[in-house]
PLY file of the C-alpha trace (Angstrom):
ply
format ascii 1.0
element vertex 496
property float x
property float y
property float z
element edge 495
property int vertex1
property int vertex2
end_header
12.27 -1.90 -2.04
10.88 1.33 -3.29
12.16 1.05 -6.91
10.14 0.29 -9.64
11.85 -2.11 -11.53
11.47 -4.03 -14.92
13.20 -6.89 -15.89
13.13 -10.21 -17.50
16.13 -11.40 -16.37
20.08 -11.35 -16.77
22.83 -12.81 -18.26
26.19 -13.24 -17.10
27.69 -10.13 -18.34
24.94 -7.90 -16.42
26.91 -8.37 -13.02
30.11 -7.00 -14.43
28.68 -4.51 -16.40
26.56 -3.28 -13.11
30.15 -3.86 -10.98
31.77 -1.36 -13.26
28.55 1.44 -12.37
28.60 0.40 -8.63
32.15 1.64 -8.63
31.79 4.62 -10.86
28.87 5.81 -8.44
31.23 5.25 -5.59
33.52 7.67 -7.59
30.75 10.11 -7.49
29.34 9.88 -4.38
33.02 10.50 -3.19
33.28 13.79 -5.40
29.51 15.13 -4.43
31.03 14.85 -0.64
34.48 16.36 -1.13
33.10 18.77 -2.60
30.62 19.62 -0.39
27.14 19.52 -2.84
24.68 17.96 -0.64
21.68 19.93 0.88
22.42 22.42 3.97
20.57 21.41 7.40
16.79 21.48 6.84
15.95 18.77 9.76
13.31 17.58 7.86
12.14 13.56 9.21
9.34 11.15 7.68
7.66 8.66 8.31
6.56 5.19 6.52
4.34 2.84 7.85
3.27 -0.34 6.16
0.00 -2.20 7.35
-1.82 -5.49 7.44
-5.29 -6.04 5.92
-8.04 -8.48 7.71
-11.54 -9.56 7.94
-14.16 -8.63 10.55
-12.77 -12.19 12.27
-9.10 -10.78 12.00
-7.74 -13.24 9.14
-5.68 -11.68 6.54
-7.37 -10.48 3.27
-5.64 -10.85 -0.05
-6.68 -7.71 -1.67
-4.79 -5.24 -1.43
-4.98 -3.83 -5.20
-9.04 -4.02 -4.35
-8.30 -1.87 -1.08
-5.78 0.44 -3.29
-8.11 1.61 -5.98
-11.00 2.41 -3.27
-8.43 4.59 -0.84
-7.17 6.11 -4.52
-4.51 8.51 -2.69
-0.39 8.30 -4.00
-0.04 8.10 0.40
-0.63 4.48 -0.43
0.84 1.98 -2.27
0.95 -1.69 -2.44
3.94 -3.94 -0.69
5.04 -7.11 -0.62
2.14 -9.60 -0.25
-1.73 -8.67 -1.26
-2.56 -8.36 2.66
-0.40 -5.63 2.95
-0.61 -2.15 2.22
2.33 1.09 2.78
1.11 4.34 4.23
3.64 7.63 3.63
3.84 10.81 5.17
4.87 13.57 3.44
8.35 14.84 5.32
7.85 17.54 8.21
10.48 20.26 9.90
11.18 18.62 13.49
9.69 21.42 15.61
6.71 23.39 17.34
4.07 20.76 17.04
5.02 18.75 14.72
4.34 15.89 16.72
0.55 16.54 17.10
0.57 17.40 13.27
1.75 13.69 12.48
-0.38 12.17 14.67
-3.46 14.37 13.28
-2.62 13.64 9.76
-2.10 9.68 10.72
-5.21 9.31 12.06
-7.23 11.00 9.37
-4.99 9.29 6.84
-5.81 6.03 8.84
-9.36 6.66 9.24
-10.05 7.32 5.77
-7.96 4.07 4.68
-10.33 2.10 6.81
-13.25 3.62 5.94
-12.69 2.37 1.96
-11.60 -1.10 2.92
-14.49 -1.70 4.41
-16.47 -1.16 1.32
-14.87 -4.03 0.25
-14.85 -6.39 3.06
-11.23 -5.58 4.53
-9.94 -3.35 7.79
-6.36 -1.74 8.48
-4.44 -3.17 11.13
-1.23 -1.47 12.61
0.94 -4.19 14.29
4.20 -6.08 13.62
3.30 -9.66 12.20
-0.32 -10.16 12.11
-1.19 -13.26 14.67
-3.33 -15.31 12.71
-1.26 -15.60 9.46
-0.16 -19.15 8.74
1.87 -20.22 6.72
-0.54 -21.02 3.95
-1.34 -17.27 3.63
2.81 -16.44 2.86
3.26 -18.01 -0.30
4.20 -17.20 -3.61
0.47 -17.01 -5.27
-0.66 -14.66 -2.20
2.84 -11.87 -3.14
2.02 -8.66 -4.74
1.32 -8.77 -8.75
4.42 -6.16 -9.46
7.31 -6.90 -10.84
9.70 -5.55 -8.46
8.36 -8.37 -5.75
8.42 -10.78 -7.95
11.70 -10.41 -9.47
13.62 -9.73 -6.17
11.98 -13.28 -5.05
13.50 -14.83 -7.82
16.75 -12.86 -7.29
16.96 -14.21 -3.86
16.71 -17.75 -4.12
18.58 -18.18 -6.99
21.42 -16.61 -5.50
20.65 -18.97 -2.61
19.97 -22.23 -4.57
17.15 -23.61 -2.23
13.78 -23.02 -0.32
14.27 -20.75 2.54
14.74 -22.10 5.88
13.06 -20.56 9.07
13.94 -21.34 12.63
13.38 -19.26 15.53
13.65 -20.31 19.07
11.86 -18.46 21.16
9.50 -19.06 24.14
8.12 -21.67 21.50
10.65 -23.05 18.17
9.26 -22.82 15.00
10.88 -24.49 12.12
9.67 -24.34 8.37
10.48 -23.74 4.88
9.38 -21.64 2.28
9.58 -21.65 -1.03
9.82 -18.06 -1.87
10.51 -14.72 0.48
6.65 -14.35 1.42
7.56 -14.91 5.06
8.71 -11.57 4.80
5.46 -9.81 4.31
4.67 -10.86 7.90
6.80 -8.17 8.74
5.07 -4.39 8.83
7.21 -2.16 10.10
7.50 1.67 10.61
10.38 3.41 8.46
11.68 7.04 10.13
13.74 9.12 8.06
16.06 11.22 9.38
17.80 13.86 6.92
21.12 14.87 7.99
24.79 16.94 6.62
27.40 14.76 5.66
29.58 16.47 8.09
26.82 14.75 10.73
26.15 11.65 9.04
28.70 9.68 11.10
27.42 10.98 14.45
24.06 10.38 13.40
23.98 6.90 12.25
25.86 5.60 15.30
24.06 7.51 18.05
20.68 5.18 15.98
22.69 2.47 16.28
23.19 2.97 19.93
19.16 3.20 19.89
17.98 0.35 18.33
18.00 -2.23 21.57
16.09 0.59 23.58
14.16 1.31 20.58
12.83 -2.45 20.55
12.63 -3.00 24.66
10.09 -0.38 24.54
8.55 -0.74 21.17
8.19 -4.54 20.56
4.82 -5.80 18.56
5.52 -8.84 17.10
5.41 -12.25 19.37
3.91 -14.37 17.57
4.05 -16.30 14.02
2.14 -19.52 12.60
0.33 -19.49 15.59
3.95 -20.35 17.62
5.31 -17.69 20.45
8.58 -16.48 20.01
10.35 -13.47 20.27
9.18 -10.62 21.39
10.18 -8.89 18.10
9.78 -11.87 15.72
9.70 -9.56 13.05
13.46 -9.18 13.38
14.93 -12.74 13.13
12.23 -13.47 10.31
13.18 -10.80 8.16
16.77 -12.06 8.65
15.88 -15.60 7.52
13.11 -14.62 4.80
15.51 -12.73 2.93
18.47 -14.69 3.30
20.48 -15.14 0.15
23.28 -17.88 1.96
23.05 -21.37 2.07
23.77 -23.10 5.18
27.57 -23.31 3.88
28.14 -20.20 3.61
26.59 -19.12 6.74
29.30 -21.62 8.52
31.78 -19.95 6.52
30.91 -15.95 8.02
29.45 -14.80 4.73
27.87 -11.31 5.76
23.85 -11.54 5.45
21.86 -8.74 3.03
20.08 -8.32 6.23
22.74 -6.55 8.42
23.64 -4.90 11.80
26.77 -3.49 10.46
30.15 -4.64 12.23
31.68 -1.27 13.44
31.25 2.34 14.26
31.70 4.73 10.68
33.36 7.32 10.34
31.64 8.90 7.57
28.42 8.12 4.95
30.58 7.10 2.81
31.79 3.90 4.68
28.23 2.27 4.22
27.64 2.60 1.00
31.28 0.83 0.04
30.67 -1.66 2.60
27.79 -2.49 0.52
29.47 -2.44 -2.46
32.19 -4.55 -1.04
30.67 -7.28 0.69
27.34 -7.80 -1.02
26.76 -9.27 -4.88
24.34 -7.31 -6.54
20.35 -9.19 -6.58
19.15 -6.91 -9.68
21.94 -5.87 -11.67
19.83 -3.05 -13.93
22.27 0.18 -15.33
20.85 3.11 -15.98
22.37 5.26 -18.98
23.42 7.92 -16.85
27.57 8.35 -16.39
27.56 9.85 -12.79
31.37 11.33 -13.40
30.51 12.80 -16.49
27.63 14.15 -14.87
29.81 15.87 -12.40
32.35 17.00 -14.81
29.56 18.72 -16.57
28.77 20.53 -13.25
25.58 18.18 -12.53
24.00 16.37 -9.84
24.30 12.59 -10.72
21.38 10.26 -9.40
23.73 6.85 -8.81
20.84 4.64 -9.53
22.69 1.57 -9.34
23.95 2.45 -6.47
20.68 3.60 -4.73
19.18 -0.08 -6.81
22.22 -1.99 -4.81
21.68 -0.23 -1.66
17.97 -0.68 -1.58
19.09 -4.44 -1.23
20.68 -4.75 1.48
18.76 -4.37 4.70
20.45 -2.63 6.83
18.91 -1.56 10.19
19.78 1.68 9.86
20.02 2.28 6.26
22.13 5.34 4.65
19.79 7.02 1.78
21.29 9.36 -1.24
18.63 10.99 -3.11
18.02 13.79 -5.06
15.48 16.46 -4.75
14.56 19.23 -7.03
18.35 18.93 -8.54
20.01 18.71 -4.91
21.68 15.86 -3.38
20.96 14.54 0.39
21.54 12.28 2.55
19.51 10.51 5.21
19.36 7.95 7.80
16.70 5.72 7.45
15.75 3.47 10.77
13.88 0.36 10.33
14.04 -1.42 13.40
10.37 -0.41 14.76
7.42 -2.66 14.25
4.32 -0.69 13.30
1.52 -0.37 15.69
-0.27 -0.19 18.21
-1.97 2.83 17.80
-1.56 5.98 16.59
-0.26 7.58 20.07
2.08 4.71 20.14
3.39 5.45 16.99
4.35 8.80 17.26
5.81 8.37 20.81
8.31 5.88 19.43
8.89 8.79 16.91
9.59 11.00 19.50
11.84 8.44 21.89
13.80 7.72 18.00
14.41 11.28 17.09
14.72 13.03 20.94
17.33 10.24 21.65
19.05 10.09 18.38
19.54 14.17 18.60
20.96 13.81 22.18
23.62 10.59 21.47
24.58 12.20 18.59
25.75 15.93 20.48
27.13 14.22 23.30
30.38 15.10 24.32
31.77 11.88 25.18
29.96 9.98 22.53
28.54 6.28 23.76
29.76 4.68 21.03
33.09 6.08 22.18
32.79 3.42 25.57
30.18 0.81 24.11
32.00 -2.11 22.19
30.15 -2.41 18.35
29.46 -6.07 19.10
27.94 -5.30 22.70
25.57 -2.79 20.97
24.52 -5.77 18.62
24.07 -7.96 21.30
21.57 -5.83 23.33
19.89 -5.12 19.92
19.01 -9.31 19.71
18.04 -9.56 23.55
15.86 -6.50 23.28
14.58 -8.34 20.48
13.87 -11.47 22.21
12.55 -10.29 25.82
11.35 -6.78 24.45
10.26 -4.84 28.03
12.23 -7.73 29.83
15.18 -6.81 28.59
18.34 -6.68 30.57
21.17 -4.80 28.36
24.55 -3.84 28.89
25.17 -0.44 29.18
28.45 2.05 29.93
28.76 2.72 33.71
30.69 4.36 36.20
32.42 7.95 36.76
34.24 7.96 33.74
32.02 4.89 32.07
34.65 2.77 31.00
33.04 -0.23 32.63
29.70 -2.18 31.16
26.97 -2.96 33.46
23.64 -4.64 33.16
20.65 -2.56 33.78
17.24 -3.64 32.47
15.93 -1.52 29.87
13.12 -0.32 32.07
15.21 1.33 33.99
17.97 2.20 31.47
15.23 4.33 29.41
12.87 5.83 32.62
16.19 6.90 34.29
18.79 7.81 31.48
17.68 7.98 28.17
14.01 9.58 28.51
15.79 12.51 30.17
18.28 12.47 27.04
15.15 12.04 25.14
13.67 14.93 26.14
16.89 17.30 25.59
17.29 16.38 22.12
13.47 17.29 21.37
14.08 20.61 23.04
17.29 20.83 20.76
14.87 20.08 17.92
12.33 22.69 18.88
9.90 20.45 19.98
7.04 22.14 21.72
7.20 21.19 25.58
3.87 20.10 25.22
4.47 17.46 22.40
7.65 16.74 24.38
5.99 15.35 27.24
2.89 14.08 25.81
4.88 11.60 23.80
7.69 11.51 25.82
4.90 10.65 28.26
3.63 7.13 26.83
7.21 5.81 26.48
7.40 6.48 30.68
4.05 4.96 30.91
5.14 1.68 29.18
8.24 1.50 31.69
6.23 1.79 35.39
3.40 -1.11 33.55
6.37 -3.01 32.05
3.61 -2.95 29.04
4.47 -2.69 25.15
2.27 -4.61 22.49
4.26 -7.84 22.46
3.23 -7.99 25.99
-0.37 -6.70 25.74
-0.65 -9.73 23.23
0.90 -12.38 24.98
-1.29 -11.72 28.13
-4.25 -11.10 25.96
-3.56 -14.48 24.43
-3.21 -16.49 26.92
-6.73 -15.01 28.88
-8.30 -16.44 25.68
-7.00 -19.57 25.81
-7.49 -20.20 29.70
-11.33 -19.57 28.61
-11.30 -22.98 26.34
-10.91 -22.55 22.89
-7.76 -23.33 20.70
-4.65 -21.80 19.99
-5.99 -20.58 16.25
-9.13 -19.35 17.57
-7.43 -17.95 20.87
-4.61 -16.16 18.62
-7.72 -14.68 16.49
-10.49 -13.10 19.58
-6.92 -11.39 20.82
-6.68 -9.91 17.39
-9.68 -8.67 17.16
-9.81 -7.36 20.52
-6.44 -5.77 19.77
-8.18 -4.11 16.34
-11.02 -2.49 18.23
-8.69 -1.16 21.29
-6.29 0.20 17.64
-8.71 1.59 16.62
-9.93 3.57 20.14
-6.50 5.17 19.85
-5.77 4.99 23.61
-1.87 4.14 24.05
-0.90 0.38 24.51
-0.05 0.65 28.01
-3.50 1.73 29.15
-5.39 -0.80 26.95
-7.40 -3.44 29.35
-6.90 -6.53 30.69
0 1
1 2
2 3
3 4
4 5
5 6
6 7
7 8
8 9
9 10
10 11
11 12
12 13
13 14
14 15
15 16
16 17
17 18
18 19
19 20
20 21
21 22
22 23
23 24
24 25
25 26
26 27
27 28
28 29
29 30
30 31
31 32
32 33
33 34
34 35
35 36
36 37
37 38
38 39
39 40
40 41
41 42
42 43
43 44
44 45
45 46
46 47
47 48
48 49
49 50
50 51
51 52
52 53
53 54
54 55
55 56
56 57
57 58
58 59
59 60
60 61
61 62
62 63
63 64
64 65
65 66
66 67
67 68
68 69
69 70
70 71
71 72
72 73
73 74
74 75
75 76
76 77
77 78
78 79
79 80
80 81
81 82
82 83
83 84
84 85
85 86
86 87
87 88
88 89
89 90
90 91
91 92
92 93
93 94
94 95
95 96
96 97
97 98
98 99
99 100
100 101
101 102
102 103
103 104
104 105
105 106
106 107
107 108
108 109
109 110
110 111
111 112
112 113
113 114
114 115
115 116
116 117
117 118
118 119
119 120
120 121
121 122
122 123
123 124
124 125
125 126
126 127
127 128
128 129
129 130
130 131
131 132
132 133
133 134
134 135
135 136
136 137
137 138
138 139
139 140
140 141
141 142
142 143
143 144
144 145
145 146
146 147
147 148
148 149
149 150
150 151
151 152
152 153
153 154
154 155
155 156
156 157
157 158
158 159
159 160
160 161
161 162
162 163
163 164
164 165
165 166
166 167
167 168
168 169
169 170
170 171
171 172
172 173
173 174
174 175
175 176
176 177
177 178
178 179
179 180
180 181
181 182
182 183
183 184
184 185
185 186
186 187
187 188
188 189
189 190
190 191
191 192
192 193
193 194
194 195
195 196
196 197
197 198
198 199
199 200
200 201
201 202
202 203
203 204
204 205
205 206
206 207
207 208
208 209
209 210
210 211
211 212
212 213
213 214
214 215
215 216
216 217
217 218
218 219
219 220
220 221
221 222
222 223
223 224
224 225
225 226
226 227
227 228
228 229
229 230
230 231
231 232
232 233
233 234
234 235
235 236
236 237
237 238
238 239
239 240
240 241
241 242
242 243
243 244
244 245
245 246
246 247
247 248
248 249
249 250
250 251
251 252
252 253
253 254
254 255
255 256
256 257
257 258
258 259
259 260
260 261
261 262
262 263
263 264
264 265
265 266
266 267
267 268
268 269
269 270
270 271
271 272
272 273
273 274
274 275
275 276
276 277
277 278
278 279
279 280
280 281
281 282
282 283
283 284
284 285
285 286
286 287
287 288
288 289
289 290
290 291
291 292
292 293
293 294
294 295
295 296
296 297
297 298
298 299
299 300
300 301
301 302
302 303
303 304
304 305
305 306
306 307
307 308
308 309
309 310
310 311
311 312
312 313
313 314
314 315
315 316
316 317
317 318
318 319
319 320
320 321
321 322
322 323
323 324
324 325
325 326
326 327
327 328
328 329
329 330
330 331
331 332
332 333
333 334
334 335
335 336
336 337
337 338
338 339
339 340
340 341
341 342
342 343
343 344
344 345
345 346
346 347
347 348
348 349
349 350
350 351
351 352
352 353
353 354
354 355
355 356
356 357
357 358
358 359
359 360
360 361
361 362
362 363
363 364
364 365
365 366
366 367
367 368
368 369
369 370
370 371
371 372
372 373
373 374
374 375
375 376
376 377
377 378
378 379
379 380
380 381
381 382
382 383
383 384
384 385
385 386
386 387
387 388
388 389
389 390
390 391
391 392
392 393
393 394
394 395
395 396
396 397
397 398
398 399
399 400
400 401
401 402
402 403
403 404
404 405
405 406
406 407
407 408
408 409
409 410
410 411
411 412
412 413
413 414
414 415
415 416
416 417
417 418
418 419
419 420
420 421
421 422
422 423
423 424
424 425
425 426
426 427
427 428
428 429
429 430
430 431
431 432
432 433
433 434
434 435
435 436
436 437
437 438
438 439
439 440
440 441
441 442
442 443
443 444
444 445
445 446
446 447
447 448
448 449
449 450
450 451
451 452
452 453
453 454
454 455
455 456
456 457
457 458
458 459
459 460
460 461
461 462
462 463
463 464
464 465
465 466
466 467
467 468
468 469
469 470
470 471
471 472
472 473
473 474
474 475
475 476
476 477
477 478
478 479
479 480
480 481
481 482
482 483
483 484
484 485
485 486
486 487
487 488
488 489
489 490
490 491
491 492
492 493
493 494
494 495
């Protein structure tokens, strides 16, 4: 949550009050698009990437405000728990060599970050959930000291009304409680904007729907948590169950989680944002002064900052954005599904594999989501989740593809969607050379069946067939997974 907010709390005329704006910025948001005000094509992306602090033995380091005021850059900025830091790139025109640019700019960006954390005893580490947290680093004491993180903790389990439960089955079960959302710092992720036309929105948003189990088969970084090994994206199910805001009843009962899939193919930006407003109780019910209509009547842009609060709430996978940008309004598509890490290559290859792929769904002519059932699409999202490269998915098949098959995803992505991959980075203007550098590491990853989830869990276990235990097995793999980060040679060609 991006949003810096203020308050000391609420009483119970704040949710109506806020209820009232929600719907009024609805009213706007509906106006700005039938009337055609948002910004024309630009194909401007960006990336976000938040990262995990250690020490030189790979434990997490609780100082991130320390780390903050030596890097000194507005790139960086604190998030959720003091191990954790948020790197930005400024937005870039997909095209030419933009790739190479973002990878450049990462590394020095990267470099530099580390270089200042080590004056104070700390290094940078790119992956999905660190390996050696445990649970007595995600608590309450160890969350950021802002008031946003602090607030929205308090938000969320009062609206739930008890600790937070955690239980993920996996190749290993882990069951726990927490009493606030600090679980959720375990997950770093990397955040890819996309800004598109509302008159593409629709198109957009699916075709990255469509992406996300690939996305994760290929991508995956996060096996393990409390020294337990689960999922191959753990990162996933935890943020589910960190940020939960249902009891168990209402879980029985079908109540729609803040952390959300979605339930059907849109039509339109516009469908998100009501859903949202619909389904979900607002967590931090602050109104602005602003009166979006009268804005409008008065032939302005209105900024909707309840509605952009509310939406910044409610986690959607693939997350519509409004914002507003030297007095213009846009919209984007914002994909969170990626873990960060490993390296820098790795990185912007699942950049190019997001945007190549998204570009090439979305043009299709007979659109996937068109043959692909919404809930089958969710489905392969949780088992690429859980088996990551192992993945077996089901895909559309056939002459006229109105049958589902299983494929794995190895051979889903090296034989279908890396060639799609490729077309939509040539639509974008990608530089060939870009194109199949990045394009490149993905392919690589399929013929070694090798993504960091894997790299881990082999690493892992090496360590512990040499004698020592799980915690100190779990941290000589991180380590040796910092120092191979740091080389900046792709995951799949890392070592044994």
């Amino acid at each position: 949550m991006g949003e810096k907010v203020v308050a000391t709390g609420f009483d119970l005329s704040d949710r109506l009050r806020y209820r009232r704006k929600l719907r009024q910025c609805l009213m706007g948001l509906e106006r700005l698009l039938d009337e055609k005000r948002f910004d024309r094509p630009r194909n401007l992306m960006g990336l976000e990437i938040e990262l995990n602090l250690t020490d030189s033995d790979g434990l997490p380091r609780m100082m991130n405000e320390e780390v903050l005021e030596r890097i000194a850059s507005r790139d960086f900025q604190t998030e959720l728990a003091q191990f954790n830091i948020e790197v930005n790139i400024a937005p870039h025109r997909l095209g030419g060599r933009v790739l190479d640019r973002l990878a450049e700019e990462l590394r020095i960006a990267l470099g530099y970050a580390d270089r200042k954390s080590q004056e104070v005893g700390a290094h940078i580490v790119m992956v999905g959930i660190l390996p050696t947290l445990g649970a007595q680093d995600l608590v309450s004491a160890n969350l950021s000291r802002a008031d946003r993180y602090m607030l929205l903790n308090d938000r969320i389990l009062a609206a739930r009304g008890e600790a937070i439960s955690l239980d993920i089955a996996g190749v290993e079960r882990l069951t726990t409680t927490s009493a606030s959302i600090a679980p959720e710092a375990a997950c770093t992720s990397m955040q890819m904007h996309l800004q598109v036309t509302p008159a593409r929105f629709a198109a957009v948003w699916n075709a990255a729907q469509v992406a996300v189990a690939p996305q994760i088969a290929m991508g995956a970084n996060s096996p393990f948590l409390f020294g337990r090994e689960l999922w191959s994206e753990t990162r996933i199910p935890l943020f589910l169950q960190a940020t939960d805001t249902r009891p168990e009843e209402l879980r029985v009962q079908g109540v729609r989680p803040i952390t959300w899939f979605g339930e059907r193919w849109i039509n339109g930006a516009y469908d998100l944002f009501e859903e949202n407003v619909r389904y979900f109780p607002s967590l931090l019910p602050i109104c602005e002064d602003e009166d979006p209509l009268r804005v409008l009547d008065e032939g302005g842009v209105p900024r909707l900052k309840e509605l952009t609060l509310h939406n910044g709430t409610v986690y959607r996978w693939n997350r519509p954005v409004y914002a507003v940008v030297d007095g213009v309004p846009h919209l984007r598509v914002e994909n969170r599904v990626m873990p960060a890490g490993p390296t820098v290559a790795d990185v912007i290859a699942n950049a190019a594999f997001y945007y190549g792929l998204v570009r090439a769904l979305a043009e299709a002519q007979r659109p996937v989501w068109g043959r692909l059932p919404f809930a089958v699409a969710e489905a392969n999202f949780d088992t690429a989740c859980r088996d990551g490269i192992d993945a077996v998915l089901r895909w559309p098949r056939g002459a006229r593809g109105g049958s589902l098959a299983e494929i794995s995803a190895v051979d889903l992505v090296r034989d279908e969607l890396l060639p799609l991959a490729a077309a939509g980075l040539d639509a974008w203007g990608i530089d060939p050379v870009d194109r199949d550098h990045y394009l490149g590491i993905i392919e690589g990853r399929c013929a070694r069946r090798t993504n960091g989830a894997r790299w881990q869990r082999d690493a892992f276990h090496r360590e512990l067939g040499r004698g020592p235990d799980r915690q100190r097995a779990l941290a000589a793999m991180t380590v040796r997974y910092c120092e191979l980060m740091h080389s900046g040679v792709p995951v799949h060609e890392w070592p044994d």
